[in-house]
C-alpha positions in Angstrom: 108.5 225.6 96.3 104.8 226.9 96.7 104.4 224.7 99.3 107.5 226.0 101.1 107.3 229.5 100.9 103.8 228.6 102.8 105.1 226.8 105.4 107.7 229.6 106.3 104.8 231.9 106.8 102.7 229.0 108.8 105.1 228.2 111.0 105.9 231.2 113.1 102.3 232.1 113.0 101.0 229.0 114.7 103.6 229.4 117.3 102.4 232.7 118.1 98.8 231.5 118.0 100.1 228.6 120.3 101.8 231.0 122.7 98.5 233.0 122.8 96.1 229.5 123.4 99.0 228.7 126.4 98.5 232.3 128.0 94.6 231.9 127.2 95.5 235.9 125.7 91.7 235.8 123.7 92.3 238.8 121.8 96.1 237.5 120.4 94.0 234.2 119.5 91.6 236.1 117.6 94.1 238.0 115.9 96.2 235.2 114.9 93.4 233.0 113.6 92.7 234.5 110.5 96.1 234.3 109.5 96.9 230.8 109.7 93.8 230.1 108.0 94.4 231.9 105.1 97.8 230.1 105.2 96.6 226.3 105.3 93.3 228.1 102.5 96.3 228.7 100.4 98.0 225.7 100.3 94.5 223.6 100.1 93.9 225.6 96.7 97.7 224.6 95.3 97.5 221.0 96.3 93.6 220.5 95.2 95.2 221.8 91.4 98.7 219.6 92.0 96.4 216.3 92.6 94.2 217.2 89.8 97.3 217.8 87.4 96.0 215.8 84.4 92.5 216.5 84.8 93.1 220.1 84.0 95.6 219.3 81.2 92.7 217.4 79.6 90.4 220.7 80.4 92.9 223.2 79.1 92.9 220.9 75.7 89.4 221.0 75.9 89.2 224.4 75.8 91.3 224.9 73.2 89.1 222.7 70.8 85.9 224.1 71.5 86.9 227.4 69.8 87.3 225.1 66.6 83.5 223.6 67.2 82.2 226.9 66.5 81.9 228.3 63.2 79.7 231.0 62.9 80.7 234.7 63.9 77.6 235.0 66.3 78.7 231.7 68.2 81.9 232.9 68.6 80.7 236.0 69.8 79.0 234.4 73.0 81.7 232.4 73.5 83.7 234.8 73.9 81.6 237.4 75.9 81.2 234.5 78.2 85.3 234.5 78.6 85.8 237.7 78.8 83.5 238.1 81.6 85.4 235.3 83.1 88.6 237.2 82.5 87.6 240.6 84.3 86.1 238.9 87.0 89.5 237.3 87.9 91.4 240.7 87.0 89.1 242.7 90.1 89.5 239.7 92.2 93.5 240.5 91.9 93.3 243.5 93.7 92.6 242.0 96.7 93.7 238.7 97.5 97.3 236.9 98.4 98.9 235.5 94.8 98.2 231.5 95.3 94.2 232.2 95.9 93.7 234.6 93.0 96.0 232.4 90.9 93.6 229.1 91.5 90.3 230.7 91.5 90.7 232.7 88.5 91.8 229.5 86.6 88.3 227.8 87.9 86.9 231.5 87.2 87.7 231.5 83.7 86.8 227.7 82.6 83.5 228.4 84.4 82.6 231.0 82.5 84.2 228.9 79.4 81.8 226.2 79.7 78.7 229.1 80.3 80.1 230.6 76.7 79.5 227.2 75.4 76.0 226.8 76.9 74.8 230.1 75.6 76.4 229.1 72.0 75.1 225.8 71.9 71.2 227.5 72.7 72.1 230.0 70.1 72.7 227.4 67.1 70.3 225.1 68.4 67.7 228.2 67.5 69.4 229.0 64.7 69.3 225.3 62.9 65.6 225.1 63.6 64.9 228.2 62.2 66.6 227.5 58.8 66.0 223.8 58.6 62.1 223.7 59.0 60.1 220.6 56.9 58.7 223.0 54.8 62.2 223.9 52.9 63.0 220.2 53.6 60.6 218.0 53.0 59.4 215.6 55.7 63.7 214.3 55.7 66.7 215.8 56.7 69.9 216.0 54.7 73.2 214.1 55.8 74.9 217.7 55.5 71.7 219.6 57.8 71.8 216.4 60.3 75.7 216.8 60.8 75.0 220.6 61.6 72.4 219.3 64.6 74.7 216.6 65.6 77.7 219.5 66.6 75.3 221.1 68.6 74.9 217.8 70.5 78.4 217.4 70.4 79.1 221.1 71.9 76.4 220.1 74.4 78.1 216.7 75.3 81.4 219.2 76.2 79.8 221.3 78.4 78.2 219.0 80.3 81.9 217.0 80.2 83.3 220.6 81.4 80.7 220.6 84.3 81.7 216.6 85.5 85.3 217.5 85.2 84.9 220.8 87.8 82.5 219.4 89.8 84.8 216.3 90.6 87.9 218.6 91.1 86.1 221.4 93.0 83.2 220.2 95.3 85.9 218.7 98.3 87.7 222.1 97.8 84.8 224.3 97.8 83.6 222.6 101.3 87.0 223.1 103.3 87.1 226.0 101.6 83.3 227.5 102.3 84.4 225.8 106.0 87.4 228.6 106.1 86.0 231.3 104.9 83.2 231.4 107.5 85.8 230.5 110.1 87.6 233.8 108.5 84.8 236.3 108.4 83.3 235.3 112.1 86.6 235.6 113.8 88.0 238.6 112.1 84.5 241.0 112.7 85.6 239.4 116.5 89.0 241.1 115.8 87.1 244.5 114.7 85.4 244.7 117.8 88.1 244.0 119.6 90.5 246.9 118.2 87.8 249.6 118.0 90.3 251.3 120.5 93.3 250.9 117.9 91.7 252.6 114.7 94.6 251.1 112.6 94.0 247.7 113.4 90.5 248.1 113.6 90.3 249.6 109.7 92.8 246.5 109.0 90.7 243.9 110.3 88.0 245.7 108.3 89.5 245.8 104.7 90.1 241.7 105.7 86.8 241.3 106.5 85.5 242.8 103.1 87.8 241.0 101.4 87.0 237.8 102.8 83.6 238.7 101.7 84.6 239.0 98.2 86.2 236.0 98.2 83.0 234.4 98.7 81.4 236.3 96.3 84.0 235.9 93.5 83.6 232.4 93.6 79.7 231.9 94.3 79.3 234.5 90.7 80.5 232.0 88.7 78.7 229.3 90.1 75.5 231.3 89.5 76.5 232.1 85.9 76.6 228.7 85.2 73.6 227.4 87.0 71.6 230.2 84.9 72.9 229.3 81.3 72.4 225.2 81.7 69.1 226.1 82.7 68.3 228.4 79.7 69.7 225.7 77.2 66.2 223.7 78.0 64.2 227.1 77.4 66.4 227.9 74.6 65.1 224.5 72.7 61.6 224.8 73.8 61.4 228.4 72.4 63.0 227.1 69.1 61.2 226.1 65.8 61.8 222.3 66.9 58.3 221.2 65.7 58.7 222.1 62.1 61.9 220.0 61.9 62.1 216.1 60.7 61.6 214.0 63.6 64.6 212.8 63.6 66.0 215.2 65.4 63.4 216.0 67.1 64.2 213.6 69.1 67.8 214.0 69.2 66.5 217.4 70.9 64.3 216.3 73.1 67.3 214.4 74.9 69.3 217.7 75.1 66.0 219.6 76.3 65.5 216.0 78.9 69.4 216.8 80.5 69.0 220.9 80.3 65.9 220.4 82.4 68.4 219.1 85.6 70.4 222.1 86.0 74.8 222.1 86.4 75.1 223.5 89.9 78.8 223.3 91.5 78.3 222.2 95.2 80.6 221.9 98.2 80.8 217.9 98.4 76.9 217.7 97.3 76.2 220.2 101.1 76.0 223.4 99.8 75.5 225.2 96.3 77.9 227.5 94.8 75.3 230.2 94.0 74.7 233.9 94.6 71.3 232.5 97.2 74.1 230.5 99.2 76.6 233.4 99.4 73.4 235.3 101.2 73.0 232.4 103.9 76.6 231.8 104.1 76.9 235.5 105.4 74.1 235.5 107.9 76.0 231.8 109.3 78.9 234.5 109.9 77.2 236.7 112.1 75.6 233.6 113.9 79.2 232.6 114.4 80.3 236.2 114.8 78.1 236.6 117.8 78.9 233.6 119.1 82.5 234.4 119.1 81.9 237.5 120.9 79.9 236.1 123.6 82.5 233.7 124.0 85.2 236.1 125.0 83.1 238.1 127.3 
């Protein structure tokens, strides 16, 4: 039905855009670009989440069991600062943007933020077990009871990382076509400013696009920046931890964790471009490359 409602808006748009190609009319072209991009965007984000069905049922289960790993009120709290940042992030992005993009990108929104809830909990006990469980209230061994409590931090570690796979596989072909759009987008609609700076309306229209275009990218280059930044803390996290006053048992169990941490969870666009707050920069300077070439293009 998605799907459908889509096409009806597609359709009469490319015909105008194909009218305008036919009459070689640049500044109908322009003006019709940006909407039949956001159109095919749109449907790209619905069917990337319909081909990926069961993968996200699996998440969504996920999710719902990591709130049972963690016990303590101080885990619990991260977790859930994590989410909630995740969940106002997506409520701003609402305010802008047509109802199938907001709806898929504050799904992958809030499990990114999720699975940074989970990294910054995970460091947090990690401290926390090292602190309390040093060989000198031990002995040179470790209980079955204080091993399982180190073995559910693996285990919480293990999920996140699972989290990461999962997203990265469902997201990095999206995130290209969709980085690929988006700079399409933003060049061709600061083409369509220029053009109307005679019509203020459609000047200040093309404008408000443009900036939100812009926070599009942004909204989903945040998250991927979150998460970057918390994997990489998990290796700090352990290295500023009491680990070499515990049995070495698991110190060694650690040192694997601290091994992974060390190679950082980025999201990328097909393995070509990072989904980070650095890339957002470049990705806007590529728009004004594009933006000027545009504009020489139609003079």
């Amino acid at each position: 039905m998605i799907i459908s409602v889509c096409m009806s808006f597609l359709c009469p748009t490319s015909i105008q855009l194909w009218e305008a190609i036919s009459n070689k009319d640049f500044d109908n072209i322009i003006q019709n670009i940006p909407q039949v991009i956001t159109v095919i965007a749109s449907m790209i984000k619905i069917l990337n989440i319909y081909s990926n069905k069961m993968q996200f049922k699996n998440l969504f289960y996920s999710l719902a069991q990591d709130w049972k790993l963690l016990e303590s009120k101080e885990e619990l709290i991260m977790l859930d600062k994590f989410t909630q940042y995740g969940s106002k992030l997506a409520l701003l992005y609402r305010i802008i943007i047509v109802i199938i993009i907001i709806s898929v990108d504050s799904l992958y929104i809030s499990i990114i933020y999720h699975a940074c809830g989970l990294f910054a909990a995970c460091g947090y006990q990690i401290q926390k077990l090292t602190k309390v469980h040093t060989i000198e209230k031990n002995g040179p061994n470790i209980s079955n009871i204080d091993y399982e409590e180190f073995k559910q931090c693996v285990i919480m570690h293990y999920k996140c990382l699972q989290l990461y796979d999962v997203l990265e596989k469902c997201c990095r072909n999206l995130y290209l076509i969709q980085m690929g759009l988006n700079i399409m987008i933003i060049s061709v609609t600061c083409v369509e400013v220029v053009v109307f700076l005679d019509r203020p309306k459609e000047a200040i229209r093309a404008i408000i696009y443009v900036i939100a275009q812009q926070f599009h990218l942004y909204a989903i280059s945040l998250p991927g920046e979150t998460l970057l930044n918390q994997s990489s803390k998990l290796a700090d996290k352990i290295y500023d931890s009491e680990w070499y006053k515990i049995p070495m048992k698991v110190q060694k169990v650690l040192h694997i964790m601290q091994i992974r941490s060390n190679k950082p969870c980025i999201l990328t666009a097909a393995g070509l471009y990072e989904m980070k707050i650095e890339s957002f920069g470049i990705t806007i300077k590529t728009c004004m490359s594009y933006f000027m070439m545009f504009l020489s293009l139609r003079e």
